[in-house]
C-alpha positions as CSV (number, residue, x, y, z in Angstrom):
1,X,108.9,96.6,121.6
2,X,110.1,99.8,123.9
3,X,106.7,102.3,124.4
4,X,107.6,105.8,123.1
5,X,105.5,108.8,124.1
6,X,103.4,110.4,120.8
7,X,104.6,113.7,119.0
8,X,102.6,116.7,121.0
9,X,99.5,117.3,119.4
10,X,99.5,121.2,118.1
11,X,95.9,122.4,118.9
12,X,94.2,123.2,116.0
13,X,91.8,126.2,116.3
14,X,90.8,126.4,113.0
15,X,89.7,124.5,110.1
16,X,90.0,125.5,106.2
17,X,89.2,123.8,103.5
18,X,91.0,125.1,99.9
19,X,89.2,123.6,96.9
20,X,90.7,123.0,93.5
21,X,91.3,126.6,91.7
22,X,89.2,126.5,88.7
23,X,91.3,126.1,85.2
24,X,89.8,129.2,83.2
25,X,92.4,129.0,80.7
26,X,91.7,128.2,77.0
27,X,94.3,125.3,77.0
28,X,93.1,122.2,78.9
29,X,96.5,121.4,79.5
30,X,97.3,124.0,81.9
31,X,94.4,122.0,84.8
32,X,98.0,120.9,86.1
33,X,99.3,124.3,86.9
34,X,95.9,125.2,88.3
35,X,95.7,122.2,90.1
36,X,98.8,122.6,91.1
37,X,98.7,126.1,92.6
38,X,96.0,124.8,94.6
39,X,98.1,122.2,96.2
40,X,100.8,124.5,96.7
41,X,98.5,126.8,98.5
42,X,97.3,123.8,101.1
43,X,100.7,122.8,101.6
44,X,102.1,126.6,102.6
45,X,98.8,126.7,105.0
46,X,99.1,122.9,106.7
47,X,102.8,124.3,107.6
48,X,101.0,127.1,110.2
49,X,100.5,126.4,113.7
50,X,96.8,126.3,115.5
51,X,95.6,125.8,111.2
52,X,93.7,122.4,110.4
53,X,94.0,122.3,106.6
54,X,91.8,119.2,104.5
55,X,94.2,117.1,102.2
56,X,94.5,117.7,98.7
57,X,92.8,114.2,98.1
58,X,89.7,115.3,99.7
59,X,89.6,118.6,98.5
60,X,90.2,117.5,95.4
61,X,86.9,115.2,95.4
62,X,84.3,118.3,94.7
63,X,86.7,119.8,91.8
64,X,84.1,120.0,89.4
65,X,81.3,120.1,91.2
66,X,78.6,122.4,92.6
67,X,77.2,122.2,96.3
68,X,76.3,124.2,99.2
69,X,79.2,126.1,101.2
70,X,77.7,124.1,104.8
71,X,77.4,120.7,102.9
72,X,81.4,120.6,101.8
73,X,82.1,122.2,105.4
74,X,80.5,119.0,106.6
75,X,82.1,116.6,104.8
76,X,85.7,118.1,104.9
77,X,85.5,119.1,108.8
78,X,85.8,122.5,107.6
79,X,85.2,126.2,109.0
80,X,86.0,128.1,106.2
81,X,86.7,127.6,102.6
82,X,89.2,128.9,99.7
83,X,88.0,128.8,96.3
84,X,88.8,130.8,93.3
85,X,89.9,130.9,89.6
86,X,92.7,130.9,87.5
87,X,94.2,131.7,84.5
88,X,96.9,132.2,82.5
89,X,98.0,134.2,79.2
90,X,101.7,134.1,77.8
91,X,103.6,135.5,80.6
92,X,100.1,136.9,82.4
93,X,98.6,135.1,85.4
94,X,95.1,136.3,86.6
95,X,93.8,134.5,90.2
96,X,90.6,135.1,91.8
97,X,90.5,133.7,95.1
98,X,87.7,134.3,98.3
99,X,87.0,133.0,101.2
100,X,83.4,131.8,103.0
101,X,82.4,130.8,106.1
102,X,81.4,127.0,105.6
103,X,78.4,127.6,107.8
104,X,76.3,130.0,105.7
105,X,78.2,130.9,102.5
106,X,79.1,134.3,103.9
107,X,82.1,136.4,102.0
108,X,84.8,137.0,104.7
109,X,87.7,138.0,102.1
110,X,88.6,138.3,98.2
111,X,90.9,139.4,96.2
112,X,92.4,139.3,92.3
113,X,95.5,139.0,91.5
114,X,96.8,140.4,88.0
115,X,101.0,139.7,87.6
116,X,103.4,138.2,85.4
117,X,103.7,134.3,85.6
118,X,106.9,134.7,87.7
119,X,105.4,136.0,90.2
120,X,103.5,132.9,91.0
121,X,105.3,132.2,94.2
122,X,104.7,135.2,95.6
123,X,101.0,135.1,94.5
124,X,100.5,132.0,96.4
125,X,102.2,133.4,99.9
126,X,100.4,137.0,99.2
127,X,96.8,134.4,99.3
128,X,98.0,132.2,102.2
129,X,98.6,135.8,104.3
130,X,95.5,137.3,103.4
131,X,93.4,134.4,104.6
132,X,95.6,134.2,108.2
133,X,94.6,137.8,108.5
134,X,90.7,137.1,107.6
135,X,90.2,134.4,109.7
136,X,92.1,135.7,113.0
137,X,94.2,133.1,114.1
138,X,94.3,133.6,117.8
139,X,97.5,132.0,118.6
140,X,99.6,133.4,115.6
141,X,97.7,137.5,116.3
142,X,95.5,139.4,113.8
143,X,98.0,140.1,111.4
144,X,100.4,136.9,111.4
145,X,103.3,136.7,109.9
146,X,104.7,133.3,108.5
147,X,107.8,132.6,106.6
148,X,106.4,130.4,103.9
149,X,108.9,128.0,102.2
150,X,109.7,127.9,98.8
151,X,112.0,124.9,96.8
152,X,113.0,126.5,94.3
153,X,112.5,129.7,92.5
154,X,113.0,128.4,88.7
155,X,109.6,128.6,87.1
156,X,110.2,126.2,84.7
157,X,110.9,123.5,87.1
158,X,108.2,124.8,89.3
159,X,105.8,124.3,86.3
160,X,107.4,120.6,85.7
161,X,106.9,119.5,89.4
162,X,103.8,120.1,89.6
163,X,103.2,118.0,86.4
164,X,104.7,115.5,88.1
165,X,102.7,115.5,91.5
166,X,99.8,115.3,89.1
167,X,100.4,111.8,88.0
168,X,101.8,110.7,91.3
169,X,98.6,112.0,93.3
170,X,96.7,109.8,90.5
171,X,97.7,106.5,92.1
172,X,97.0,105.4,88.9
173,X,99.6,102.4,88.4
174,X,103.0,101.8,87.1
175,X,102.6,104.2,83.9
176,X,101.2,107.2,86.1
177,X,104.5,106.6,88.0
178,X,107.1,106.6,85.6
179,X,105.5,109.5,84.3
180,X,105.7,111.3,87.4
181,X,109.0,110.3,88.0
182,X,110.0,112.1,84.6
183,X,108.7,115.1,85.0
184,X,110.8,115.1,88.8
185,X,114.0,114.2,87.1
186,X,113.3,117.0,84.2
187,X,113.2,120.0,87.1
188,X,115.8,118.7,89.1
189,X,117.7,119.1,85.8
190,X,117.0,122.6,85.8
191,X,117.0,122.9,89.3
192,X,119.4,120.1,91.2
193,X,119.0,121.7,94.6
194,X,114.9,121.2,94.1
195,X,114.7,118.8,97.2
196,X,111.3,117.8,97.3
197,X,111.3,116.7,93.3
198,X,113.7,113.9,95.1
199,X,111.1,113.1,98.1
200,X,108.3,112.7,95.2
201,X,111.0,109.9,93.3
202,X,111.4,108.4,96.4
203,X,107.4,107.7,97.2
204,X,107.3,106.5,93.4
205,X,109.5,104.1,93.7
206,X,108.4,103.2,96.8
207,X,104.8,102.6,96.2
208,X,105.9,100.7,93.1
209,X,107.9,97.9,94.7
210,X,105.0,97.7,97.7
211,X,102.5,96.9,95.1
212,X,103.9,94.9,93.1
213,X,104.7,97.4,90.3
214,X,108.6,97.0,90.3
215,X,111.0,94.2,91.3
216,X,112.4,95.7,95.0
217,X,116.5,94.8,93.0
218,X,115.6,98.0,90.7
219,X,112.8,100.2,93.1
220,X,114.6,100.0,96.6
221,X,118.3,101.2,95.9
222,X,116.9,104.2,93.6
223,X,114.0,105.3,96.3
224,X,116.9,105.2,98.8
225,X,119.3,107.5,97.0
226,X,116.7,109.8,96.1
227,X,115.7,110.2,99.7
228,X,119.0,110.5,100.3
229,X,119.3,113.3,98.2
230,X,116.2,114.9,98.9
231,X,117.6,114.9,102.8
232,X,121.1,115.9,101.8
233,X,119.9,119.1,100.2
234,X,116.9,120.1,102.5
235,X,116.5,118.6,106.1
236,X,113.6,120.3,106.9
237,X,110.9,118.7,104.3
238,X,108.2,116.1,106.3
239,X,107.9,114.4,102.8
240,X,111.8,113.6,102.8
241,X,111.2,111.9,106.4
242,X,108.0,110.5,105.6
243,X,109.6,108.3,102.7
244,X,112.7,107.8,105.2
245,X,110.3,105.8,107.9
246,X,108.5,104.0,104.9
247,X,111.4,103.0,103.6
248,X,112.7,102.0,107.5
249,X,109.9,100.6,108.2
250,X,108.5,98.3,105.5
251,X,111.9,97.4,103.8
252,X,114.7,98.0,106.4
253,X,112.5,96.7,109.9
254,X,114.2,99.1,111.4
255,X,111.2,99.7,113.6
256,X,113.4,102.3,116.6
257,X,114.7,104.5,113.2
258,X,110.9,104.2,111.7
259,X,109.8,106.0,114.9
260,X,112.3,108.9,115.1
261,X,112.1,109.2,111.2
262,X,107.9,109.8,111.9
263,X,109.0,111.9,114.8
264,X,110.7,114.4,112.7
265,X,108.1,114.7,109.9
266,X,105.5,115.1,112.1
267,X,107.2,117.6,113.8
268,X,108.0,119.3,110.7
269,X,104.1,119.3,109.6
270,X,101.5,118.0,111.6
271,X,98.6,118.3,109.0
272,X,100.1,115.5,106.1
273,X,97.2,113.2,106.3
274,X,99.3,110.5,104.4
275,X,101.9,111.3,107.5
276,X,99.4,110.7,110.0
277,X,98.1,107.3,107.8
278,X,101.1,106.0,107.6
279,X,102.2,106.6,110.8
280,X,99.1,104.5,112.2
281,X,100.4,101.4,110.3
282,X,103.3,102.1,112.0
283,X,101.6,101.7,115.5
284,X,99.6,98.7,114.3
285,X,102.3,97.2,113.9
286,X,104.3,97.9,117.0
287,X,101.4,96.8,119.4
288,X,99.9,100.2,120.0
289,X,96.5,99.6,118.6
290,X,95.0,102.7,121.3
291,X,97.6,105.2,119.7
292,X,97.3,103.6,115.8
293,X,92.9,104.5,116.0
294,X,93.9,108.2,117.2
295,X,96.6,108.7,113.9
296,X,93.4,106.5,111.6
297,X,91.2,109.3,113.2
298,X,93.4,112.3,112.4
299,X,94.3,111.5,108.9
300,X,90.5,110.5,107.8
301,X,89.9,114.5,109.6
302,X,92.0,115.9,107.2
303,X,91.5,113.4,104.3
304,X,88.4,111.7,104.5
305,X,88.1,111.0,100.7
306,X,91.5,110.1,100.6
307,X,91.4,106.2,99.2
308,X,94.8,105.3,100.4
309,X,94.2,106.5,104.4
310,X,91.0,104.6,103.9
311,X,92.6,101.2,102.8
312,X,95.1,101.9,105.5
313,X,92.8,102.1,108.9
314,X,90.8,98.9,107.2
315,X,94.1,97.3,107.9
316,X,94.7,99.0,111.3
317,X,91.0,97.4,112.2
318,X,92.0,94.2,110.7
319,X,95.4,94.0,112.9
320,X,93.1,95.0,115.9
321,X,91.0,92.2,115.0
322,X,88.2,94.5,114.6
323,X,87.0,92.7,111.5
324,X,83.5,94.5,111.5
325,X,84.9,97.7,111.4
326,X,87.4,96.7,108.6
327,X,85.2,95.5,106.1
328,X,83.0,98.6,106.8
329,X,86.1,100.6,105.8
330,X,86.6,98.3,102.6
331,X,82.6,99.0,101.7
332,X,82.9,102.8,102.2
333,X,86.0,102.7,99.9
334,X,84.2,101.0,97.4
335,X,81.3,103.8,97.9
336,X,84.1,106.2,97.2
337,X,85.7,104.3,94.3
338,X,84.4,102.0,92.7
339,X,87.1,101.3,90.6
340,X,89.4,100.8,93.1
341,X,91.0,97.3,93.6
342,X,92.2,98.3,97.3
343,X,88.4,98.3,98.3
344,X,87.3,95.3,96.9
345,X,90.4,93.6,98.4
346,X,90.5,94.7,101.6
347,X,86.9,94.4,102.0
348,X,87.5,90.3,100.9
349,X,90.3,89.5,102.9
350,X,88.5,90.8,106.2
351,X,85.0,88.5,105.2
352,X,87.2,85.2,104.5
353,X,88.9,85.6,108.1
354,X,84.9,86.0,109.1
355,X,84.4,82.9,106.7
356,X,81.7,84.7,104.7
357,X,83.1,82.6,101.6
358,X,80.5,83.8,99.0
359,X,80.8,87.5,99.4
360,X,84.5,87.4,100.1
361,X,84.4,85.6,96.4
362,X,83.0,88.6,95.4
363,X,85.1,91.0,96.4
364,X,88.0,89.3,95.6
365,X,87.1,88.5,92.1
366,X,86.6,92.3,91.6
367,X,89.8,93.3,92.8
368,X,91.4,90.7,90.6
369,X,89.3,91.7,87.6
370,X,90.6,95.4,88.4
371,X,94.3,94.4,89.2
372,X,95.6,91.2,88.1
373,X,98.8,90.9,89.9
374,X,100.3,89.0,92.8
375,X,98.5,90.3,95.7
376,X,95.3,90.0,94.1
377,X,95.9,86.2,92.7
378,X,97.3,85.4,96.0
379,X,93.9,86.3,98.5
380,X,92.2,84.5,95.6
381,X,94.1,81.8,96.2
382,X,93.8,81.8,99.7
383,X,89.8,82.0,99.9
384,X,89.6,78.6,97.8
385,X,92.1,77.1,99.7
386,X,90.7,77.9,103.1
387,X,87.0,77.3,102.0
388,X,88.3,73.8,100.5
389,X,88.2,74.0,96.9
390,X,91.6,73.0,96.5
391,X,92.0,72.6,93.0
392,X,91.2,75.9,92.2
393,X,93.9,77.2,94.2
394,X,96.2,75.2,92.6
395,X,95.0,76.4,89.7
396,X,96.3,79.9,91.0
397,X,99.5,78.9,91.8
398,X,99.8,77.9,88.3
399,X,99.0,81.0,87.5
400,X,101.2,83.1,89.4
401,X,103.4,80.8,88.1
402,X,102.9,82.1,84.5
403,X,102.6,85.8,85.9
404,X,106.0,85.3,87.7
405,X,108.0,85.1,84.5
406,X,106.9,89.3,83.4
407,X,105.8,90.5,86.7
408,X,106.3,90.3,90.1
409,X,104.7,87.6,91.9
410,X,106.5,87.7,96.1
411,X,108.1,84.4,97.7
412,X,104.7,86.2,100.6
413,X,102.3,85.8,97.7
414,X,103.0,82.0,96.8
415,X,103.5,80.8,100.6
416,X,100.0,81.5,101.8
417,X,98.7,79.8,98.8
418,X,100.5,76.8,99.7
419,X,99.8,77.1,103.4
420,X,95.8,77.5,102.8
421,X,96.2,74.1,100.9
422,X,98.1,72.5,103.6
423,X,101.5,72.3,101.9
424,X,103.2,73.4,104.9
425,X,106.7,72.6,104.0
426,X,106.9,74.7,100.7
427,X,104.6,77.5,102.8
428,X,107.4,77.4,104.7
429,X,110.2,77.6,102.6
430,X,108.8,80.6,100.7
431,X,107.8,82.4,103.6
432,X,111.4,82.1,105.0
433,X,112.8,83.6,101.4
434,X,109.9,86.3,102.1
435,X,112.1,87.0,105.4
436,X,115.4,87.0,103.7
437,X,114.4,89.5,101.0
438,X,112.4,91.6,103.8
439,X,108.7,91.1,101.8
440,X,106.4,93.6,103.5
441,X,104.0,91.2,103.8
442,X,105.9,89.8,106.3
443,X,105.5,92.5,108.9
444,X,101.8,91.3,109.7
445,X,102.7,87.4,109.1
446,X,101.4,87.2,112.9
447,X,98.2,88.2,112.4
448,X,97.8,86.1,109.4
449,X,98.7,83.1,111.5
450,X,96.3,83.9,114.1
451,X,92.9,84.3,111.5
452,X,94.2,82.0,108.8
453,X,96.7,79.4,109.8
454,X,95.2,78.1,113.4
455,X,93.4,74.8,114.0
456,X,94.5,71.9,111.4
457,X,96.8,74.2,109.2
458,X,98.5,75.7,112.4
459,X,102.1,74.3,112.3
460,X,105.1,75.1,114.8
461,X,107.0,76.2,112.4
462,X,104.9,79.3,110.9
463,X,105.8,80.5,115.1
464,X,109.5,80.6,114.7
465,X,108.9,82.7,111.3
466,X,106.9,85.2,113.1
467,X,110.0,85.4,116.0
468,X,112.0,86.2,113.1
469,X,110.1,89.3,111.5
470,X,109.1,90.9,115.4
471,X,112.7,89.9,117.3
């Protein structure tokens, strides 16, 4: 595949960390509008020039907690922090916000904020100003000013959008989803010009068919209109783009339009840490495994709690063949979630290409007790094929089988089951309906063949596939 030359790197001059605005209202039900605010508040700031902002994921891990100003610094690569409270009355909105110096806890700035609950967008630019001013971006001047963007000026579907980022930023699972996409659909009915509710349908939908949570016949043609729409309306959102080059990239293979589409978002906001994650895959899989460990590097500086960047670089390390370094990845997102299949998996898959059998079995048996769905079944079924307990992997095929009938089990899923057994000529068969129907798996079928399918299950055959996914 053709080189292309990077996005310029913006130099960032300054770090900030915003952490989740504390809920001080009586109703428990308002942490999504608090939450939300808070998000709202890191997006505006990622959007200015020579301003390294932490993700929301990361920020998000000390909501809650208590620790010292220099220890969060640390862990969020972080100069300064934004903290505060809010709350909210009727039609009153109170916020407390300040800012510290990471390094000793020093009060640079603060400020309340007493107004009517319309004024909630003009709250959050009034905050996003006043900490420019404090912390004296060079390259902007003492006293910047920055035209933040704003997607709509309805508070009611302000207040319903960020209900629905709250269950998409869950990563919770099919139900999490559909709510999410709900609450979208409910503002763009207040608001059908609210471009970025369509970017967030779009990444449901998406994220559903990739794991497994919705058939790609009903996921694909709704996340394409929606990102559709979202571009129609706005063409200036990095979200819209980023779903574009997902889309372009893991459905379409269109791997020249995946590259302009990441171009674009980038372009539009350098500090999305997903952006920057997704982007590495991207690289990965286009050869550039140099370029790929920079973008790994970048998002984990702006989201190193983030779960999803994490399980991301473990497979840029795997493609690289740096197996050490990929199950190290897997481990520390098990440290970071426990609870997370994606850890477990990731962390397995790498020790059965290192033929630790025993402790990929354990790993893999966790992710499956977690998730119970295609992709896990299928690396189960793979370690006892490939460590020669045959029966038992036909014993998974029987039960994807079964699964298959309610949920979705890929062509992908029940070819490398076959193919760790040695039943080549099905393997092949379903990998080829895999290709037809544009399986992601099938984007890193050559690096499957190279740690799983070599010596006596190699085949000729499994070569020609691979021509067919990278031509």
């Amino acid at each position: 595949m053709t080189e292309k030359k990077q996005p310029d790197r913006p130099s960032a001059q300054i770090s900030i960390a915003v952490l989740p605005f504390v809920n001080l209202s009586q109703d428990p039900e308002e942490e999504y509008f608090s939450d939300g605010v808070t998000e709202e508040i890191i997006n505006a700031l990622s959007r200015v020039p020579g301003l390294q902002v932490a993700g929301r994921t990361s920020s998000f891990t000390f909501k809650g907690q208590h620790h010292e100003p220099q220890w969060i610094g640390r862990q969020l690569h972080a100069e300064y922090l934004l903290e505060g409270s809010l709350q909210t009355s009727g039609n009153k909105l109170v916020i407390a916000a300040r800012l510290v110096k990471a390094d000793d806890g020093a009060q640079i700035w603060s400020e309340n904020y007493d107004r009517a609950l319309e004024d909630i967008f003009d709250v959050q630019e009034e905050i996003a100003q006043a900490i420019l001013g404090a912390v004296k971006i060079e390259l902007l001047g003492e006293e910047p000013g920055i035209a933040f963007k704003r997607y709509t000026n309805n508070k009611e579907a302000y207040q319903l959008y960020l209900r629905a980022r709250f269950y998409h930023n869950k990563f919770g699972g099919s139900d999490d989803y559909h709510k999410a996409i709900g609450y979208f659909r409910a503002a763009l009915e207040i608001d059908p010009s609210y471009a970025i509710a369509y970017s967030g349908i779009a990444s449901c939908y998406l994220n559903m068919w990739f794991y497994r949570l919705l058939p790609a016949a009903k996921a694909l043609p709704l996340m394409k209109e929606a990102t559709d729409h979202a571009l129609a309306l706005d063409n200036g959102i990095a979200e819209s783009y980023l779903a574009l080059a997902r889309m372009q990239m893991l459905y379409e293979w269109d791997f020249a339009a995946a590259e302009d589409s990441f171009g674009k978002a980038l372009k539009l906001n350098w500090n999305t840490a997903d952006l920057h994650g997704q982007y590495a895959l991207y690289l990965a899989l286009t050869d550039r495994p140099a370029e790929a460990e920079e973008e790994v590097a970048q998002a984990l500086a702006l989201e190193p709690f983030s779960l999803i960047n994490n399980f991301y670089a473990a497979y840029v390390y795997w493609i690289s063949a740096k197996f050490d370094l990929a199950v190290g990845q897997g481990r520390k997102l098990i440290a970071l979630d426990s609870t997370f299949w994606g850890g477990h998996m990731v962390t397995g898959l790498n020790l059965i290409t290192l033929r630790d059998y025993p402790a990929a079995q354990d790993a893999i048996e966790t992710a499956l007790e977690i998730n119970y769905n295609g992709i896990t079944l299928s690396a189960c079924g793979v370690l006892f094929g490939l460590s020669g307990e045959t029966d038992s992997a036909r014993d998974i095929l029987k039960q994807m089988d079964s699964l298959g009938k309610t949920s979705v089990v890929t062509n992908y899923d029940l070819g490398i089951v076959n193919a760790s057994i040695g039943e080549t000529a099905t393997a092949v068969a379903c990998f080829q309906a895999a290709i037809d129907k544009h399986e992601p798996p099938m984007l890193f079928f050559k690096y499957i063949v190279r740690d799983w399918l070599s010596g006596d299950l190699y085949d000729e055959r499994y070569e020609k596939l691979v021509g067919q996914v990278t031509k």
